[in-house]
C-alpha positions in Angstrom: 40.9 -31.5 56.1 39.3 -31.6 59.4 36.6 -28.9 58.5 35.9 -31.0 54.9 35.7 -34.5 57.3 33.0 -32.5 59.1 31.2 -30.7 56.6 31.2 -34.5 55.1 29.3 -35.8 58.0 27.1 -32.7 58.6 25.6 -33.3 54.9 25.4 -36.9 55.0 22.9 -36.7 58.3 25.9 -38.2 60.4 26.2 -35.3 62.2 22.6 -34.9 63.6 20.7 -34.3 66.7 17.0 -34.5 67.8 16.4 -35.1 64.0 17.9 -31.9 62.6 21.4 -31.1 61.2 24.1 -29.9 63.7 25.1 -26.6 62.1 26.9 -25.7 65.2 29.9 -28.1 65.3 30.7 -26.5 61.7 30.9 -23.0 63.8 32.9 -24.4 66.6 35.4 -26.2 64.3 36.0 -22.9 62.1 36.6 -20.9 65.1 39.3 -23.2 66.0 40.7 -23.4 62.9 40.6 -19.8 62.7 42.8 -19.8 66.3 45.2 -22.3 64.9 45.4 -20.2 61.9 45.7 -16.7 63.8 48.1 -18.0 66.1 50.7 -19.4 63.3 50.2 -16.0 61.7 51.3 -14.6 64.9 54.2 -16.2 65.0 54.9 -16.5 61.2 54.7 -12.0 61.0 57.1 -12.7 64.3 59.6 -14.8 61.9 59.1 -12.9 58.6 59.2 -9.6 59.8 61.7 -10.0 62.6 58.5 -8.4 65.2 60.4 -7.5 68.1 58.9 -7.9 71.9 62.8 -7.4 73.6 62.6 -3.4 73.7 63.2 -0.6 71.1 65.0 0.1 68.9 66.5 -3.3 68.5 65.2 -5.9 66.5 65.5 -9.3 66.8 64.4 -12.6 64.5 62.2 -14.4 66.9 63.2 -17.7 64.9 66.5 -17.4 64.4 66.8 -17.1 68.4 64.4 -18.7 70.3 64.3 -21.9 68.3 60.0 -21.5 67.9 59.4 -24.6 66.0 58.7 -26.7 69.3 56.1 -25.0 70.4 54.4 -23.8 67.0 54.1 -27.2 66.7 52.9 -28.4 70.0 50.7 -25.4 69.8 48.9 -26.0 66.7 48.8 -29.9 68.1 46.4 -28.9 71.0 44.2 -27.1 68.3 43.9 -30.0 65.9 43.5 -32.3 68.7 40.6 -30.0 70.2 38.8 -29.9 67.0 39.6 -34.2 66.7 37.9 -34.8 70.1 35.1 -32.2 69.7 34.0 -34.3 66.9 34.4 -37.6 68.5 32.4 -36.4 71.6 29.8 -34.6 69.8 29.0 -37.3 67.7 28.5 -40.1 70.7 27.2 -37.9 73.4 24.0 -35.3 73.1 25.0 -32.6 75.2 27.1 -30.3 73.5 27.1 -26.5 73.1 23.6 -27.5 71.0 22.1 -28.1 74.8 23.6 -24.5 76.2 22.4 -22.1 73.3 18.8 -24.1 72.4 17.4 -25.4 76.1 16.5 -29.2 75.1 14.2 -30.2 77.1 15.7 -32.7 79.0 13.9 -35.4 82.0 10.1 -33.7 81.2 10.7 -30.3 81.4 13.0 -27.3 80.0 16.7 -27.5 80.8 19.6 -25.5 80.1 22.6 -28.1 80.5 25.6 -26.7 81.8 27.9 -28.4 78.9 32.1 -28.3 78.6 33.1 -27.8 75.1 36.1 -29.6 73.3 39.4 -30.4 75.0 38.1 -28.8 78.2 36.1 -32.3 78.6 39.3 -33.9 79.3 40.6 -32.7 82.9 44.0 -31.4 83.2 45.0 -32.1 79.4 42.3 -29.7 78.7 44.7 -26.8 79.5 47.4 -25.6 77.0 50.1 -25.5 80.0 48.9 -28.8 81.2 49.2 -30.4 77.4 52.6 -29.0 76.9 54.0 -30.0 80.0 52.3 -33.9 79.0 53.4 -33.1 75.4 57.4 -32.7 76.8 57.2 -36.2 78.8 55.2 -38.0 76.4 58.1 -36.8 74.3 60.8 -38.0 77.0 59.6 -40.8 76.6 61.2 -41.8 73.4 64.5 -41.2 75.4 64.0 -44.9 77.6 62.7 -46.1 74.4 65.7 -45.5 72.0 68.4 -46.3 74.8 66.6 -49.9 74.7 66.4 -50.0 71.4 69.5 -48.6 70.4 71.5 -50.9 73.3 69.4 -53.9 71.8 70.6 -53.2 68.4 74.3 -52.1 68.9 74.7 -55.2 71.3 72.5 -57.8 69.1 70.6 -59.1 72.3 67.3 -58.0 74.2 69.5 -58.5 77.2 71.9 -56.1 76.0 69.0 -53.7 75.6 67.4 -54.9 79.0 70.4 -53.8 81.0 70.9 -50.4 78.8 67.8 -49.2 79.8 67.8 -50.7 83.8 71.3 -48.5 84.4 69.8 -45.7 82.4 66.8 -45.7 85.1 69.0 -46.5 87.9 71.0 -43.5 87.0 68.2 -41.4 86.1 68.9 -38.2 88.2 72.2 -38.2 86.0 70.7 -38.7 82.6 68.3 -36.0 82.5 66.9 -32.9 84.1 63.2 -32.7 82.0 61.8 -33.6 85.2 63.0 -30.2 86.6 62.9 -27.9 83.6 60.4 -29.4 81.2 60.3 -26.2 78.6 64.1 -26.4 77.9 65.0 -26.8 74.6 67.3 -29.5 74.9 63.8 -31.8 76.3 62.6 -31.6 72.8 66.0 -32.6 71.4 67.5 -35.4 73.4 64.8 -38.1 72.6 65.1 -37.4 69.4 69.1 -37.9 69.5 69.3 -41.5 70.2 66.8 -42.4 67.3 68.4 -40.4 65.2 71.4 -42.6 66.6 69.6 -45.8 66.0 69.2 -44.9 62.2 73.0 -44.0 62.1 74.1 -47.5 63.9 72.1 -49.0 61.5 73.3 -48.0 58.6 77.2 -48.2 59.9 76.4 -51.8 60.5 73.9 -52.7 57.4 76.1 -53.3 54.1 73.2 -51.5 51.9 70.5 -49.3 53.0 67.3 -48.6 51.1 66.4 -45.0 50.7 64.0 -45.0 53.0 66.3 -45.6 55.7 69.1 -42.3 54.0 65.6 -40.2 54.5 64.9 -41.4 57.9 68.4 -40.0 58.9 67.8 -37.0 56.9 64.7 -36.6 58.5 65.5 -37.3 62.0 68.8 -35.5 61.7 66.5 -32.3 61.1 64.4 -32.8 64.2 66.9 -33.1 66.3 68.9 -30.2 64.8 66.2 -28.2 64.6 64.8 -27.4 68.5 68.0 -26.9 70.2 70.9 -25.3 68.9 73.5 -27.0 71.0 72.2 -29.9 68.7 75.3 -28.9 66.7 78.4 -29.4 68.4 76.5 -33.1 69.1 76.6 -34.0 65.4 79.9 -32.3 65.0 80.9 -35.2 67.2 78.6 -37.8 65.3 80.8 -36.5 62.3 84.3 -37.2 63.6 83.3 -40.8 65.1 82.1 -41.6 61.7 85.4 -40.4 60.0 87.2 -42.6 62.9 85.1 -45.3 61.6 86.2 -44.6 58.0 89.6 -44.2 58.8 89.9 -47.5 59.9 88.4 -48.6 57.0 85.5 -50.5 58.5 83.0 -48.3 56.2 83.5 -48.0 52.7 84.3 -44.5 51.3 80.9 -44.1 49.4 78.7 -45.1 52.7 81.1 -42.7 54.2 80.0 -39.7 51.5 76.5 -40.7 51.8 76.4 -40.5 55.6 78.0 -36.7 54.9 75.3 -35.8 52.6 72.7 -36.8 54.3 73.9 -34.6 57.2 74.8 -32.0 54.9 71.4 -31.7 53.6 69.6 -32.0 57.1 71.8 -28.5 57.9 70.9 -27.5 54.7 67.0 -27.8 55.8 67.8 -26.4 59.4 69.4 -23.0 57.8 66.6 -22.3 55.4 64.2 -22.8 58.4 66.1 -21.1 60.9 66.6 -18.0 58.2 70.1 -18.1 58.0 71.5 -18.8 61.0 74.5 -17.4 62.0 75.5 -19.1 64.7 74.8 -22.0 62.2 76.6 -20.8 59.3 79.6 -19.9 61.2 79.9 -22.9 63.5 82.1 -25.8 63.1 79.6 -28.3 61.5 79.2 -27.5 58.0 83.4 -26.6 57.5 83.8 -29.8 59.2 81.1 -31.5 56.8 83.2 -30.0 53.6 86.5 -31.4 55.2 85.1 -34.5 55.7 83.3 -34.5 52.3 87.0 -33.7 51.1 89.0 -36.5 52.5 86.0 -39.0 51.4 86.6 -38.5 48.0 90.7 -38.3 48.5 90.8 -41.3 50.1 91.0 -43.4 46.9 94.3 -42.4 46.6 95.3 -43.2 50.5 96.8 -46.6 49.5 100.2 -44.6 48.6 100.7 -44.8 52.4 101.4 -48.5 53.7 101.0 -47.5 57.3 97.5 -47.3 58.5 98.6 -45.7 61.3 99.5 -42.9 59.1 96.7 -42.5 56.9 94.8 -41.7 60.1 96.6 -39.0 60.9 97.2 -37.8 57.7 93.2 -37.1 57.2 92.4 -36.2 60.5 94.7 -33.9 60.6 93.8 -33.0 57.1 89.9 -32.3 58.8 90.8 -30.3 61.7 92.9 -27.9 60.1 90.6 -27.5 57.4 87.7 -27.3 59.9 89.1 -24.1 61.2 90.5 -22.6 58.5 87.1 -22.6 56.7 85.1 -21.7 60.1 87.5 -18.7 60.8 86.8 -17.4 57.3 82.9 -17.9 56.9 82.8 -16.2 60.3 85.3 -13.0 59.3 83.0 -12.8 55.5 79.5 -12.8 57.7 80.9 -10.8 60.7 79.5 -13.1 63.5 80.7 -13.2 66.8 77.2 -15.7 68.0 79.6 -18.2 69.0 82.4 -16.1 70.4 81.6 -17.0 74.5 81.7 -20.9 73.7 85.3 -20.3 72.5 85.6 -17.9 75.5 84.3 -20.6 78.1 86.9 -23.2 76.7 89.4 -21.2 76.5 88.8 -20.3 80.5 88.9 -23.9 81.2 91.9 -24.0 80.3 94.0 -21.1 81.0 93.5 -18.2 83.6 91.4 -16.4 80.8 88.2 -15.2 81.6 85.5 -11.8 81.2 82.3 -10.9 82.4 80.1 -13.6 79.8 82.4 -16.1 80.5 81.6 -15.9 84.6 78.3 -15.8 84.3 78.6 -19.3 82.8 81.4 -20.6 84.8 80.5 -19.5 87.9 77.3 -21.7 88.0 77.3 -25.1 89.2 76.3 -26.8 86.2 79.3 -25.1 84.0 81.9 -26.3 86.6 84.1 -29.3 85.4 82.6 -32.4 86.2 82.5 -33.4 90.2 83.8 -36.6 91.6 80.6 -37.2 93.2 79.3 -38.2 89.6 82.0 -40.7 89.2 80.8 -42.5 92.8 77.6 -42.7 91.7 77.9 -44.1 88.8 80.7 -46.4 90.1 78.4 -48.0 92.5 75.2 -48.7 90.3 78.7 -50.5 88.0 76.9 -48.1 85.1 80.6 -47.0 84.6 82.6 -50.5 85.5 80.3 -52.4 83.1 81.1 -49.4 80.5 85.5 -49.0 81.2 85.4 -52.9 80.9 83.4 -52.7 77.5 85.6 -49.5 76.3 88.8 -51.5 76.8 87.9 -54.4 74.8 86.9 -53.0 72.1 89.9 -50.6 72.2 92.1 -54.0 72.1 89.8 -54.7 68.9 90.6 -51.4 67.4 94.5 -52.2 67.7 94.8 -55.3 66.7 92.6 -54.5 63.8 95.0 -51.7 63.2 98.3 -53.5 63.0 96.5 -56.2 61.0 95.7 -58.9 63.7 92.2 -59.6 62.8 90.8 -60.0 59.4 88.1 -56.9 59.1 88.1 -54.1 57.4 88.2 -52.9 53.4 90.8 -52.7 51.3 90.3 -49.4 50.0 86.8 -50.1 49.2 86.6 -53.6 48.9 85.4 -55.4 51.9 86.9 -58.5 53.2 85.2 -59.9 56.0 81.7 -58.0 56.9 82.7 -55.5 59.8 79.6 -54.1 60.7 79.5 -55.2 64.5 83.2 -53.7 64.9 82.1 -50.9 63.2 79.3 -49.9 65.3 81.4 -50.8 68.2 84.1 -48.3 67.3 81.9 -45.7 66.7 79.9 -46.1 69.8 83.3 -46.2 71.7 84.5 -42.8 69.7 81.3 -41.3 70.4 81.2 -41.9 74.2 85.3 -40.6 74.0 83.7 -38.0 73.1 80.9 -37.2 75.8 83.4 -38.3 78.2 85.3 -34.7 77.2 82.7 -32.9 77.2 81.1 -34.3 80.0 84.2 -33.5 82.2 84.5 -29.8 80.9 81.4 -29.1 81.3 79.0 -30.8 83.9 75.8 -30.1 82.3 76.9 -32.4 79.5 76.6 -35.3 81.6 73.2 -35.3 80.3 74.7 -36.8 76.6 77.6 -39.0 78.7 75.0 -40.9 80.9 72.8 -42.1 78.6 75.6 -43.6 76.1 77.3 -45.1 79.0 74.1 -47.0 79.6 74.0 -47.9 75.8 77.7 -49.2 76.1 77.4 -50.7 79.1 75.0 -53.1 77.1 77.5 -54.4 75.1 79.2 -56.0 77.7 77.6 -59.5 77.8 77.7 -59.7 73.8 81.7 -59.2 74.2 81.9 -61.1 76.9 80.1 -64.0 75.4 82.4 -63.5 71.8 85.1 -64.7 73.5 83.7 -68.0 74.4 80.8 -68.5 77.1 78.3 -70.3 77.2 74.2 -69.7 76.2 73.7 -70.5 80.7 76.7 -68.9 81.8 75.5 -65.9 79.3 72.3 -65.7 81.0 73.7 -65.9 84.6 76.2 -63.3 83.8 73.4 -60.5 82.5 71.2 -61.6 85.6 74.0 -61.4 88.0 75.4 -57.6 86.7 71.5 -57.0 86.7 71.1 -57.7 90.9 74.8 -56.0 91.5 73.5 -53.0 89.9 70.3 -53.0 91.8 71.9 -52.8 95.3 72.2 -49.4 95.0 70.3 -48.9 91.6 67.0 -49.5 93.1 67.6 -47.1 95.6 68.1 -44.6 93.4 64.9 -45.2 91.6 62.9 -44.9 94.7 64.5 -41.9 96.0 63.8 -40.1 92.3 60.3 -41.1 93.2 60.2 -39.7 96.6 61.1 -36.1 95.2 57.9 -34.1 95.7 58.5 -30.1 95.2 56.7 -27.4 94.7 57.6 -24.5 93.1 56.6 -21.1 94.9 57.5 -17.5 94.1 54.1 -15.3 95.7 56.7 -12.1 95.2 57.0 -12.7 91.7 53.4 -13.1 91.0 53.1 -10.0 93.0 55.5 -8.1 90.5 53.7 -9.5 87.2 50.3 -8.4 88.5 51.5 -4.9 89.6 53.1 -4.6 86.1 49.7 -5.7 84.1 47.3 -3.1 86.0 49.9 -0.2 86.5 52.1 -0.1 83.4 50.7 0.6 79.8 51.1 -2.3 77.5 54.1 -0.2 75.5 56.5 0.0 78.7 59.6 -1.5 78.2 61.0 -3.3 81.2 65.3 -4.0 81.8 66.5 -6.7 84.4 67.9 -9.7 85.2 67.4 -12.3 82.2 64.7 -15.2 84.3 62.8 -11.9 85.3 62.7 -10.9 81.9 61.6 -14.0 80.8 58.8 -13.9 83.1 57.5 -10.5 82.4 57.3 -11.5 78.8 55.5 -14.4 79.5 53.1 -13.5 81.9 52.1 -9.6 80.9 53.3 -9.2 77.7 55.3 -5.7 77.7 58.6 -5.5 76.0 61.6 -5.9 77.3 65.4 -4.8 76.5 67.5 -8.7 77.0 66.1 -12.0 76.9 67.7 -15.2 78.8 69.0 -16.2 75.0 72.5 -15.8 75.5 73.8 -17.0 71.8 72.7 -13.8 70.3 75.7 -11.4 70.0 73.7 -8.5 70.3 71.7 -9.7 73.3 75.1 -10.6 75.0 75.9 -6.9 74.5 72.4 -5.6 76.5 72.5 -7.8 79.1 76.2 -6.7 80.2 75.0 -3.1 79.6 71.5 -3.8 81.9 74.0 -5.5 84.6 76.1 -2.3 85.2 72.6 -2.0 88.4 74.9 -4.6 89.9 78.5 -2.7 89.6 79.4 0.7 90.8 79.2 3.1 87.5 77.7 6.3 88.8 74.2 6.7 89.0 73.6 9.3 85.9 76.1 6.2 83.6 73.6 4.1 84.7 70.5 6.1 83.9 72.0 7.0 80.9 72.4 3.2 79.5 69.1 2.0 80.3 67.3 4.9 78.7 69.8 4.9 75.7 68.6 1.0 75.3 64.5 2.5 75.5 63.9 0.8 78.9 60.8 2.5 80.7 61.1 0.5 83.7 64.7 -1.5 85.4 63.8 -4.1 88.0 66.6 -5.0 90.4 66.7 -8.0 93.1 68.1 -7.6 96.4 68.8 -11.4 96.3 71.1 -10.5 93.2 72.6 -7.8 94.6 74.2 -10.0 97.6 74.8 -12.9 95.3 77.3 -14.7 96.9 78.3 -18.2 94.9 80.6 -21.3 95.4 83.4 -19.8 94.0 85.7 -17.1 95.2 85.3 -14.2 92.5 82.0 -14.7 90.9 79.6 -12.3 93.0 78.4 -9.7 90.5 80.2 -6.8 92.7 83.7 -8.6 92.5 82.7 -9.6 88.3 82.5 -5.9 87.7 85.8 -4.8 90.3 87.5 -6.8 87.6 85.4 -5.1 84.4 85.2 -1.9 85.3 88.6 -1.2 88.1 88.0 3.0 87.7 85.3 2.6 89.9 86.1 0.3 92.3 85.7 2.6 95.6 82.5 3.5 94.7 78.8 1.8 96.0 77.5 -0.7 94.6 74.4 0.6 92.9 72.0 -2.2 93.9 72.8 -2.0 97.6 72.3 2.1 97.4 68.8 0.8 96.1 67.9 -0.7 99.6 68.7 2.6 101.7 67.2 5.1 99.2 66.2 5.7 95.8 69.0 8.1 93.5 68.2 11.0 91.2 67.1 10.5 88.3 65.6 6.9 89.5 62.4 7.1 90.8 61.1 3.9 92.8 57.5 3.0 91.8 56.9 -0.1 92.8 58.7 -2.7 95.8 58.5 -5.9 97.7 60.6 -7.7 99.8 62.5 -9.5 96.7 61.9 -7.3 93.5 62.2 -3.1 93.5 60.6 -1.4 90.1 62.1 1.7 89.2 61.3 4.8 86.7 63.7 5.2 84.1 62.8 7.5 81.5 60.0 10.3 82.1 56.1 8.8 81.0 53.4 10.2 80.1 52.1 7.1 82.8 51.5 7.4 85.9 52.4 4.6 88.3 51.8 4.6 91.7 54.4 3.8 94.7 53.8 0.9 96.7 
């Protein structure tokens, strides 16, 4: 379209300079469609015919793994854009590439104008890193935007959206981490989650919804499911708040079916474009999705139990053990194990259980249960007093709609009094229930928790003022949690502010530049999985595992390319890393002495408990620093990283 829009112009004389036609800007523009083109090729032979850049023989679908869409799409973005501005620029300025290949004589005599072409006319955006860095909090964006929103809506005033998105700023360090890690995937996802919320809370509360609004969830359902695939157990949770909401009979059974669909079909789209994903197919969503989609259409025939606190049990109980009956056999007919370690890691939380996967996540900070540090700090911005407080009323709601004291609800499908804001409540409050769990297992989740807290939190004044204030003392009660919450709020906003870093690794740059002028462009490289995810990055050689730790098989290598930090003997060693086609291993002193928070989770204590038979022996890594073992040969070494020979080349790499 964009070369058609300027061929348009070029033959119409819009396009012209110094009296002739422009033929140039129809060049440029093809070139860059031909990189946009050539570049989601690239990626497309990647995704079709599962191209492999983690190390022969194994073979890996890029798609399937490493969740591509993002940055497909933010890279064909900066393409398009390029070609958008070229056109804008070239038609109001007269120095363009036309000035560097023809001389125009410019002020009286002959000049060759030094011109910058396209995006590189705009500093800083100009560069691809630059843009996708921009892209991701331009994105993030969205995230302050649907909390006020979404608090507006859920509590039916600006103020109740006003003071959702003040405690989500004045808890920001808690809320999100894109301001550390931009390229994660979850900084794509999480905007997208609380519009995709928004739609849902809509259509909970609405009595009938077009179907532009039933596309809109389908639609947003998709994006959000589609970058990140932790995006699942999220709407798994979406799923059971709804069937909350349906159990008390404060959504009719066919809004309930319809809601189901709609996320049925947005997996649906998600498995087709993720090519049958496994970890997907085999999780708890879609058997949970059938269950649900089971009871819905049973629960006509609920009224042959009186006691509404029995139907509830009945069909939840009827949609958990359905839920794992069906996951357990999908998963035993495809033969995945993708999602065996998140059963693992739960399972460790709560018993003495644990293995080598399950360490490396539990031993990190972020994995830990949730610290009371987080409770103080949200306790004193009152992020979490305004939310309890909120919580508990309409819990009291929820019972005395239960045993009959207030008149909302359906009768079977027939409603009686218009639920909708007792609805949305209910589900907000099952849905932060359930962040709340997940939050405290696992701390990293406190990036879902904080942000609905914030969100529920705004829905204090609106209950507050249902049971009886005033329009002024309404106003005075919003301003006055407002200023309490700014005491230390405000505080907290300056000091996010006042965080100025710099991120520094000269040792690492070192390593990538040795391995670009000193290794062929076939070596394979095995290490520790960031490392690995730098030497693809930045040279482009193979490698053996990849920091994507949901892939069964990639588990498998990376506890096989971690025996450097046990005490197998050296030939076991050698003979695992050349049996997995690794050229090169890289080891980290800085690894090897590893010593974390908790008592049992340095790599040399992980593998005492892996692999006992060879508990008296050296730990390979620290043999590394005092000399270099047969059939190893060391090629390469700086103070953090040491590069060594595995398998005989026809290369030849020299020591330093």
């Amino acid at each position: 379209m964009l070369l058609h829009y300027a061929w348009r112009r070029i033959k119409s004389g819009g396009m012209q300079w110094y009296g002739r036609p422009h033929v140039l800007l129809c060049i440029v523009c093809c070139s860059l469609y031909i990189q946009v083109w050539e570049t989601t090729c690239t990626s497309m032979y990647c995704v079709l015919f599962s191209v492999s850049r983690y190390g022969r023989p194994h073979v890996l679908l890029c798609i399937v793994c490493c969740s591509l869409y993002p940055g497909m799409g933010d890279h064909m973005y900066f393409y398009v854009l390029c070609v958008v501005l070229c056109i804008q620029v070239w038609e109001t300025t007269c120095t363009s590439m036309y000035c560097v290949l023809f001389s125009v004589s410019r002020y009286g005599r002959p000049h060759v104008l030094l011109c910058i072409v396209c995006c590189s006319l705009y500093p800083g955006m100009g560069d691809h890193m630059y843009f996708y860095v921009h892209m991701i909090f331009g994105l993030n964006g969205l995230l302050a935007s649907g909390i006020a929103l979404l608090g507006t809506f859920v509590s039916g005033s600006v103020w109740g959206g006003v003071l959702s998105v003040t405690t989500f700023f004045y808890n920001h360090g808690q809320s999100t981490r894109v301001m550390w890690t931009p390229p994660l995937r979850e900084s794509f996802a999480m905007p997208l989650l609380f519009l995709q919320t928004l739609i849902l809370s809509f259509i909970i509360r609405k009595r009938s919804c077009s179907l532009v609004v039933w596309t809109s969830l389908v639609l947003a359902t998709v994006a959000f499911l589609l970058p990140w695939q932790f995006s699942q157990f999220t709407l798994l949770t979406q799923v059971l708040s709804v069937l909350v909401v349906h159990c008390l009979r404060l959504i009719s059974s066919q809004k309930f079916l319809r809601i189901l669909l709609a996320y049925t079909l947005a997996f649906a789209v998600n498995v087709v474009l993720q090519f049958g994903n496994n970890m997907l197919l085999t999780s708890f969503l879609p058997s949970c999705l059938l269950s649900c989609l089971i009871v819905g259409l049973l629960s006509s025939t609920s009224h042959l139990l009186k006691f509404r606190p029995l139907i509830m049990v009945v069909e939840v109980s009827v949609v958990i053990v359905g839920s794992v009956l069906m996951k357990m056999g999908v998963a035993a007919i495809l033969g995945a194990k993708e999602d065996e370690h998140i059963i693992s890691i739960l399972l460790s939380k709560f018993t003495s259980y644990h293995d080598f996967h399950t360490q490396l996540y539990t031993c990190a900070a972020e994995f830990d249960f949730l610290p009371l540090s987080y409770v103080l700090d949200l306790t004193w911005t009152l992020l979490l007093p305004m939310s309890v407080v909120s919580m508990a009323i309409i819990t009291v709601r929820v019972v005395k709609h239960i045993f009959g004291k207030e008149e909302t609800g359906h009768s079977d499908d027939v409603m009686a009094t218009p639920p909708g804001d007792l609805a949305v409540q209910v589900y907000h409050l099952m849905q932060t229930v359930a962040y709340v769990v997940m939050a405290t297992l696992i701390m990293r989740l406190k990036l879902f928790l904080s942000p609905q807290l914030a969100v529920v939190a705004g829905l204090l004044p609106s209950l507050l003022r249902a049971s009886g204030l005033s329009r002024s003392q309404y106003k005075w009660m919003v301003a006055g949690l407002l200023v309490c919450s700014s005491l230390k709020g405000w505080h907290n906003f300056h000091l996010q502010h006042s965080v100025i870093g710099e991120y520094n690794n000269p040792e690492g740059e070192q390593l990538a530049l040795w391995i670009r002028d000193h290794t062929p462009e076939t070596a394979v490289f095995a290490g520790t999985m960031p490392t690995m995810a730098t030497v693809l990055l930045t040279t482009g050689r193979p490698i053996v595992n990849h920091p994507h730790y949901e892939t069964a098989s990639l588990r498998n290598r990376t506890y096989h390319v971690y025996s450097i930090f046990g005490r197998k003997p050296v030939k076991e060693i050698h003979s695992i890393l050349h049996g997995m086609g690794a050229d090169y291993v890289i080891s980290e002193d800085g690894w090897c002495h590893k010593h974390r928070s908790k008592p049992g989770c340095s790599f040399s204590e992980m593998w005492d408990e892996e692999d006992p038979v060879n508990k008296e022996r050296p730990v390979f890594c620290a043999v590394l620093q005092t000399h270099t073992p047969s059939p190893f040969q060391l090629v390469y070494h700086n103070p953090v990283y040491r590069v060594l020979r595995v398998a005989n080349g026809n290369d030849k790499s020299d020591s330093h």
